[in-house]
N, C-alpha and C positions, 0 to 999 in steps of 0.2 A: 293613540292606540298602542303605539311601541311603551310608554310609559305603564300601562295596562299588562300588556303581556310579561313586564319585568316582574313586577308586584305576585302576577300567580306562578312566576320562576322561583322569586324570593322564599315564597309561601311551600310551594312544590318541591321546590328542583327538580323541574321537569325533567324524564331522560329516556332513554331505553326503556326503563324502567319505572312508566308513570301508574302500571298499575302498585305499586308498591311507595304509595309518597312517603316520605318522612314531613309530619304533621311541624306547624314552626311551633317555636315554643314560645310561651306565653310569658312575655318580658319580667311580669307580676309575679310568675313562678319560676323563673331559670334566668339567672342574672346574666349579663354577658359578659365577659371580661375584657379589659381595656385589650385594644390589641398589643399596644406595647406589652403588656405582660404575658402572652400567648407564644408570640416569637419563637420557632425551634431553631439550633444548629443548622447552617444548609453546610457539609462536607463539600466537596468537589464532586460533583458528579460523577467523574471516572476514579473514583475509588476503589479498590478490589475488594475493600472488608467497609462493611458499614459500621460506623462505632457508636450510631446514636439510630437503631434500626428501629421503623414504629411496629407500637402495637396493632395490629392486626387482628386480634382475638376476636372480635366482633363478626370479621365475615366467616360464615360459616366453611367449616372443614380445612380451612387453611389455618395451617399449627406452628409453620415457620418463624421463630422466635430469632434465626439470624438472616433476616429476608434481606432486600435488597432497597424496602421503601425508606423514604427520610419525612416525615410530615411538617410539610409547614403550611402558613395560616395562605389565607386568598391573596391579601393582602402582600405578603412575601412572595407569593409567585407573579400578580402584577411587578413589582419592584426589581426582579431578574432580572426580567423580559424587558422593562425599562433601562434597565443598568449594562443592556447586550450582551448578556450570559449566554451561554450555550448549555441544555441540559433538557431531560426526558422527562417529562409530568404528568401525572395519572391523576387526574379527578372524578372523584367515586364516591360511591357510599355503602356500606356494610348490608343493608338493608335491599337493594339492590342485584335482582338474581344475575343479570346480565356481567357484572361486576365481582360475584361471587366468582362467575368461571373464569372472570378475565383475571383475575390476579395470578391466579396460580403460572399461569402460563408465560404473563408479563415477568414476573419472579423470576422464571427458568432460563428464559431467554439473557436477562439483565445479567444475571450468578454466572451466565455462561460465559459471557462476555467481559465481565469485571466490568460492568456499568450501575451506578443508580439511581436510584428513579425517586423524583422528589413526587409529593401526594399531598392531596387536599382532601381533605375530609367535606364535601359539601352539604353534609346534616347535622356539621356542627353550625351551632348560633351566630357564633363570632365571624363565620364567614356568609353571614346573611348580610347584606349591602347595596341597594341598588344602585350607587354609584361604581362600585367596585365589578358590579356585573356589568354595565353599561361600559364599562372600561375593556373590561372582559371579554365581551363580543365585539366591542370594536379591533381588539387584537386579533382576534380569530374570525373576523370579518372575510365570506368568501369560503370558508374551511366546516360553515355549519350547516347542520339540516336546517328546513325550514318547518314552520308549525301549519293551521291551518290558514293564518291570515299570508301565511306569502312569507312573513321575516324571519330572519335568524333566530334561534334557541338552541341554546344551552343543552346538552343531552347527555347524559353520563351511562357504560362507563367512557371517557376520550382522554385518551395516550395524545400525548403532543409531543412533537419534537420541534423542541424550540434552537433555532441557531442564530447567534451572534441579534437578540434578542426579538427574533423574528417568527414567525410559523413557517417551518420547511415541509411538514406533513402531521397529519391530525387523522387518528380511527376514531370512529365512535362506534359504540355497540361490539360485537363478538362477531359473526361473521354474517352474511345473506340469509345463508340456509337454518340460521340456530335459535329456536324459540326456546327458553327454558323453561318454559312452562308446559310443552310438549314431551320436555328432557333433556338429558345432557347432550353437551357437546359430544358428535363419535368422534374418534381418533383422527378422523380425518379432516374434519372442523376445528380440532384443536391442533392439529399439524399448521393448518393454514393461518389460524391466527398468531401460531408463536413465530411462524417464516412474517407476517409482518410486523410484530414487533423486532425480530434480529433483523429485519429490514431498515428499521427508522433506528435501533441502535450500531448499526454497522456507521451509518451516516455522520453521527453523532460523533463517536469514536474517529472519523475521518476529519471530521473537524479539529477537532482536538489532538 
């Protein structure tokens, strides 16, 4: 069953945001690329200036060309977490309203602090994997919603704070009260959610 429910993750990327799937792409029409040749820069995490900031453009209204994200593949963020790094990771997708509001705020928080935030794009191709998801929720095993059969899934958008390559603390979604399809975050919903991101980045920075 668990081999099942990965396949319609793979297909999905189920998350917050399942009414809004990003459709896979049809191997015949969108090649993938090796992942050795994908690989971004990772900086140090507690960097004050990002020198290799991603693009962004895609999620809507966020214009931040000197933002705080660093993008690398799935695959590089399993291999951190293996190698006992310590550092802040946002797995998202542009396409994704719940994700639309979180960035901004993940952003403000990180610039405030002189922290960055490495990023997975999870409706790119190249980090479609079902071995690498299977890996994936095994790391964050405990830390995930559950779907309707009982098990873990994957749900985006989720901030991780990963230390000495562990899971210390995991959001998913934006806050309780916040459907965005009702509308935006108020002020006081986006207060709450950037007091927990400078929460999992305060911790972070204490590490370090």
């Amino acid at each position: 069953m668990k081999k099942g429910i990965i396949l319609i993750l793979l297909a999905m990327i189920l998350g917050a945001c399942a009414a809004a799937p990003q459709p896979t792409p049809d191997p015949a029409d969108t090649p993938t690329p090796k992942i050795e040749e994908t690989l971004a820069p990772t900086p140090a995490p507690n960097a004050s200036v990002n020198a290799n900031p991603a693009d962004m453009n895609a999620y809507e209204g966020f214009n931040d060309t000197l933002n705080v994200f660093v993008e690398i593949s799935l695959e590089d963020s399993l291999s951190k977490m293996e190698q006992g790094e310590s550092f802040l990771i946002y797995y998202g997708k542009p396409n994704c309203p719940w994700c639309v509001e979180a960035i901004p705020l993940l952003n403000q928080a990180a610039k405030e602090n002189g922290v960055l935030v490495y990023y997975v794009d999870t409706s790119k191709s190249e980090n479609y994997s079902e071995a690498m998801f299977d890996t994936l929720i095994r790391r964050f095993q405990g830390w995930l919603l559950t779907n309707e059969e009982g098990e873990e899934s994957f749900y985006v958008p989720d901030v991780a704070l990963i230390l000495k390559g562990q899971v210390a603390s995991n959001h998913i979604s934006t806050v309780d009260t916040h459907d965005p399809y009702l509308g935006p975050m108020t002020d006081a919903e986006q207060t709450q959610l950037k007091e927990i991101y400078a929460e999992m980045i305060e911790s972070l920075k204490a590490e370090n």
